[in-house]
C-alpha positions in Angstrom: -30.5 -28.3 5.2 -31.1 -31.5 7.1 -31.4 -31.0 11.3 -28.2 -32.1 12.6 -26.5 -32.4 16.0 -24.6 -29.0 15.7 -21.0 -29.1 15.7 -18.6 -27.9 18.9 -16.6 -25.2 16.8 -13.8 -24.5 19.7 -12.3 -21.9 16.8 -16.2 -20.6 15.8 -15.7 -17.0 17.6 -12.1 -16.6 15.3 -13.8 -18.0 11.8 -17.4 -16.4 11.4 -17.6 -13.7 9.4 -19.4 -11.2 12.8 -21.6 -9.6 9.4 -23.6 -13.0 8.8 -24.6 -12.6 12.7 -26.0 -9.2 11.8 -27.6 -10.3 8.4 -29.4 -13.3 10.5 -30.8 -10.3 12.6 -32.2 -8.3 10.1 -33.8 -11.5 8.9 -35.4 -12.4 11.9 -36.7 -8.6 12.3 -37.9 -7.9 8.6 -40.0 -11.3 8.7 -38.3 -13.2 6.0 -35.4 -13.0 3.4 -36.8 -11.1 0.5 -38.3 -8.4 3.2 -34.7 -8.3 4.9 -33.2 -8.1 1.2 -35.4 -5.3 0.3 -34.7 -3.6 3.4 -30.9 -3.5 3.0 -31.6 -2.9 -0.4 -29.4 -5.9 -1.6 -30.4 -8.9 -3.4 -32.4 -11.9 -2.0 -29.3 -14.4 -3.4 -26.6 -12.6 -1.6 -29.2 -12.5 1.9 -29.8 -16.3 1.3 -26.4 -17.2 0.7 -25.5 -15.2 4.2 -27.5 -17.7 6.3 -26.6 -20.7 4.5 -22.6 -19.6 5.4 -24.0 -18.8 8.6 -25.7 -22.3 9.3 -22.5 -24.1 7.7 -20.7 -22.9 10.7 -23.2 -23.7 13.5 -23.4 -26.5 11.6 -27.6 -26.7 12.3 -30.4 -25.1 11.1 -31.5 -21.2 11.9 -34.6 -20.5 10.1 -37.1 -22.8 8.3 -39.1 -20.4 5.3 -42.4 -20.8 5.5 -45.3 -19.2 3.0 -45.3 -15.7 5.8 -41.9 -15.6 5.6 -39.2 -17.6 8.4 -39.6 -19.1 11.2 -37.1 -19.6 13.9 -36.0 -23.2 15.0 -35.2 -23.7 18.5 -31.2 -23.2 17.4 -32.5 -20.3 15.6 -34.2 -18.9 18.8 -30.5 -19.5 20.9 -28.9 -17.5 18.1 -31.6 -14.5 18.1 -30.9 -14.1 22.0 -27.0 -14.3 21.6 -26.9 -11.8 18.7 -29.7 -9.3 20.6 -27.5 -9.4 23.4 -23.8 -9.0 21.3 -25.4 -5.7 19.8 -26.7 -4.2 22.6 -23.1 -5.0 23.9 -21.7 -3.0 20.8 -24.4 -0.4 21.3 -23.1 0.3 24.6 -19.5 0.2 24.1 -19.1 3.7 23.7 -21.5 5.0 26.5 -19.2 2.5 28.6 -15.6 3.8 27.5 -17.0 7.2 27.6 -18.0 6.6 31.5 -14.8 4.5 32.0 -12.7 7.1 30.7 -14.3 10.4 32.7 -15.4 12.0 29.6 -19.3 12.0 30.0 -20.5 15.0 29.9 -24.1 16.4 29.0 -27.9 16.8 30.1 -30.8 14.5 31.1 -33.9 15.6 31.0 -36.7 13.7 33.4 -40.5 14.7 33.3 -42.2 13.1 36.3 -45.7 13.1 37.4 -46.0 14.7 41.0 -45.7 13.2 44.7 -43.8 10.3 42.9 -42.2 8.2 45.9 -39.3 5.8 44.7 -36.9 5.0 46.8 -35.1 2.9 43.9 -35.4 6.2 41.6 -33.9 8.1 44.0 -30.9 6.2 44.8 -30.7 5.5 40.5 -30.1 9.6 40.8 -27.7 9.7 43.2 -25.3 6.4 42.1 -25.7 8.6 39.0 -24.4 11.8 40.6 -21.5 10.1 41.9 -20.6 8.4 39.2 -21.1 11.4 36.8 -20.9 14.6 38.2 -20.2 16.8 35.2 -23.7 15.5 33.6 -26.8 18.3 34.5 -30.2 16.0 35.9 -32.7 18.2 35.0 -36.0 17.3 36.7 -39.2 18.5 35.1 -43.1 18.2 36.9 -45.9 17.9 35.2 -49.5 15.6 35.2 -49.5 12.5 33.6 -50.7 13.0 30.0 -47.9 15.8 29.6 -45.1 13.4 31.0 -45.9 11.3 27.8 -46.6 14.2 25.2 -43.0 15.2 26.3 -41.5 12.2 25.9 -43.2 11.9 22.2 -42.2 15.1 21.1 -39.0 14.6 22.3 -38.7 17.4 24.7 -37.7 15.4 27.2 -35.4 12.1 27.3 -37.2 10.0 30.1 -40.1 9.7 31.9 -42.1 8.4 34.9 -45.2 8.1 34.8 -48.8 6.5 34.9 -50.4 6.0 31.1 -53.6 4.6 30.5 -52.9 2.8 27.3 -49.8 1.8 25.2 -48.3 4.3 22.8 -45.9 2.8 20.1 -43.3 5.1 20.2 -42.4 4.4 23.9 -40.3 2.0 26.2 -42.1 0.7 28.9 -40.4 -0.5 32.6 -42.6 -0.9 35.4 -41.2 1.1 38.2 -44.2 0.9 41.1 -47.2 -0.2 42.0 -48.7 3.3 43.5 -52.1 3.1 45.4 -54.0 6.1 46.1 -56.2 6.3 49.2 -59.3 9.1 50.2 -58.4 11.6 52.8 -59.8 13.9 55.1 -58.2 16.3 57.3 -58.0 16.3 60.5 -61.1 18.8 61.2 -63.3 16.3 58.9 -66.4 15.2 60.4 -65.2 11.6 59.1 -61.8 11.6 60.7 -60.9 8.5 62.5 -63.9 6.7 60.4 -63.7 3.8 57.5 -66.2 3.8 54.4 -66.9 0.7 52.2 -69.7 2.5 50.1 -68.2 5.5 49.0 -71.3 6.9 47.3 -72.2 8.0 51.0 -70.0 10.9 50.4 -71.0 12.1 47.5 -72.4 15.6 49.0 -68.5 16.2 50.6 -66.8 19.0 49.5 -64.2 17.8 47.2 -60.2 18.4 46.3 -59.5 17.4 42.8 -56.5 17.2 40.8 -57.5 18.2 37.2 -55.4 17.2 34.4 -53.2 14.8 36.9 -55.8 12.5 38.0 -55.4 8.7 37.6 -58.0 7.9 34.7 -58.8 4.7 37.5 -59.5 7.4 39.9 -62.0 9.3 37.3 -63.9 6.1 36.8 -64.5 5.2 40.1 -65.1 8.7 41.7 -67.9 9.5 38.5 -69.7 5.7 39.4 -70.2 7.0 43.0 -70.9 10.7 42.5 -67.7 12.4 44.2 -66.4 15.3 43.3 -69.8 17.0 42.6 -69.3 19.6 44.9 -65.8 20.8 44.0 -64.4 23.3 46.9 -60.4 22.8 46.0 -58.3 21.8 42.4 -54.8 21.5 42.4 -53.0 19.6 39.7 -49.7 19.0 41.6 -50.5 16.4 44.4 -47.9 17.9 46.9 -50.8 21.0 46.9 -53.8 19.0 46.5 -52.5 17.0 49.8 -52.0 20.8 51.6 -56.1 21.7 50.6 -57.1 18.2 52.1 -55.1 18.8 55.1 -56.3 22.3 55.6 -60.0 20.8 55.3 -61.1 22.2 51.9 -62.5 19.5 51.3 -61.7 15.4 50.7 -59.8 14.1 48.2 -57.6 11.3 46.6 -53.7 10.5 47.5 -51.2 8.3 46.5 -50.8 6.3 49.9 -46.9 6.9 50.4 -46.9 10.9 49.5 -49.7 11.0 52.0 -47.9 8.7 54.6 -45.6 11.3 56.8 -49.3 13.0 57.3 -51.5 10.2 58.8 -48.6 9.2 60.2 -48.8 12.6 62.3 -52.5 12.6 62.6 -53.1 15.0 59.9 -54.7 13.1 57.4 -57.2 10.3 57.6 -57.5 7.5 55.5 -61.0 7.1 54.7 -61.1 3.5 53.0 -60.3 0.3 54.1 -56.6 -1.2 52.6 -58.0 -3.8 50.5 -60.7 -1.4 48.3 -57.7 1.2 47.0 -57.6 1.6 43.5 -54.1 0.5 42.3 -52.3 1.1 39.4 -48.5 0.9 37.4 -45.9 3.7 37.4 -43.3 3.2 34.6 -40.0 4.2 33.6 -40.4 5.6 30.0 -38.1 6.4 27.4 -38.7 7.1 23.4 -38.1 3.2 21.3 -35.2 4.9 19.6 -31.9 3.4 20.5 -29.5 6.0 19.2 -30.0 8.0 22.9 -27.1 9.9 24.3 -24.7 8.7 26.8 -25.7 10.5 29.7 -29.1 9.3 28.9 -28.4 5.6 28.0 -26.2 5.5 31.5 -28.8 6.9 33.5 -31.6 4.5 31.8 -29.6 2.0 33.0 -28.4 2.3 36.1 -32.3 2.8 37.0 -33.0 0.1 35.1 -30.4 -2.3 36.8 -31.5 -1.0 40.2 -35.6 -1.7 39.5 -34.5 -5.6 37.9 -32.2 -5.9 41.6 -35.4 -4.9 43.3 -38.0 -7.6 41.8 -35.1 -10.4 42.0 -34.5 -9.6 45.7 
């Protein structure tokens, strides 16, 4: 079919047959009409004969075939969007009523790495609260790697956490940029002192967090020889940050669990702002769309509250 200047159909919403929109997906997703045929187990005519009808009533072009399969023209590309966002609208439809109507009811499960500071998580939880109260927020603690086993294995329904690499069977949202710093307590020799060259302080005493330590955090304590001499191991940071303070020995924080300490003259930060290692914190959840309503509403009201924060 011929590029033409589509065609304003003011009756379009009333006349299209809402199926063709859905075919055109599955198109688009499998690659190419005989993959989307075979996929829907239906034959490649009926598939082709869909998107024709389809492009008859936009009156434009969708898909060119090409010899991998289709490729989206930039009518195509419009389409894509408006049909991802119509079926994520019909997704939701019965999480919404079910919220509208007072009938959610349920669990969500959260495993979270430890000494997390959110402030946009923690207001998520409590619009959640208030707007569901019959649904139980279980909250779950564990270091980093477990967080994502959990989430895999499906023990849990969300997650926040650190992750070192990308695993396919997850969602990822960027929730923080944490930074860690290196502390010393108060009775520290190094207290009220800053250090560029951390290798100077390789024969410290040293408070590790075992299982829960940032992989960044392994690599650059190793290439400077900390943590040879360990006196303290803790793998939940809120008792890490108690060993450091109690001068067993220095050790690595995130900055804003270990804030309300210096801030008190407890704990000393022992690098200079611009050298801590920094990392992302994500909001996790399996790929599989067919979540519960008490999860899907909480996913999204953190969700809504993170996308408020980085357009602000």
């Amino acid at each position: 079919m011929p590029d033409r200047e589509p065609l304003i159909d003011r009756k379009f919403a009333s006349r299209v047959d809402w199926n063709l929109l859905r075919t055109f997906v599955d198109i688009v997703r499998a690659g190419g009409i005989g993959a989307a045929a075979r996929k829907l187990n239906r034959q490649q005519p009926s598939i082709s004969a869909a998107l024709k009808r389809l492009e008859e009533h936009v009156g434009t072009t969708l898909l060119i075939r090409t010899a991998t399969g289709v490729e989206m023209t930039a009518a195509g590309k419009a389409m894509m969007a408006l049909c991802e966002d119509m079926l994520e609208s019909a997704r939701m439809m019965p999480h919404q009523i079910a919220q509208a109507t007072k009938r959610v009811e349920g669990f969500v499960r959260i495993q979270i790495v430890s000494g997390l500071i959110s402030p946009e998580f923690d207001e998520a939880i409590a619009s959640f609260h208030r707007r569901n109260p019959d649904i139980h927020i279980e909250i779950r603690v564990s270091p980093w790697r477990q967080v994502l086993d959990a989430l895999e294995q499906g023990e849990v329904e969300i997650g926040v956490s650190y992750d070192a690499s990308v695993r396919g069977g997850l969602m990822y949202e960027p929730l923080l940029v944490e930074r860690q710093q290196l502390y010393c307590s108060r009775s520290s020799p190094h207290f009220g002192h800053r250090f560029s060259r951390l290798n100077e302080l390789r024969d410290d005493h040293f408070v590790l967090t075992g299982d829960d330590e940032i992989e960044l955090i392994t690599h650059l304590r190793r290439r400077n020889g900390l943590g040879t001499k360990v006196s303290g191991m803790a793998e939940d940071i809120n008792e890490a940050q108690r060993l450091i303070r109690l001068g067993v020995g220095i050790g690595f924080l995130p900055v804003l669990a270990a804030e309300e300490d210096v801030a008190k003259g407890r704990l000393w930060p022992m690098l200079y702002a611009d050298i801590e290692p920094a990392y992302d914190i994500y909001l996790l959840a399996r790929t599989d769309p067919a979540r519960d309503t008490a999860t899907q509403l909480f996913w999204d009201e953190v969700f809504r509250r993170v996308r408020a924060m980085r357009e602000a």
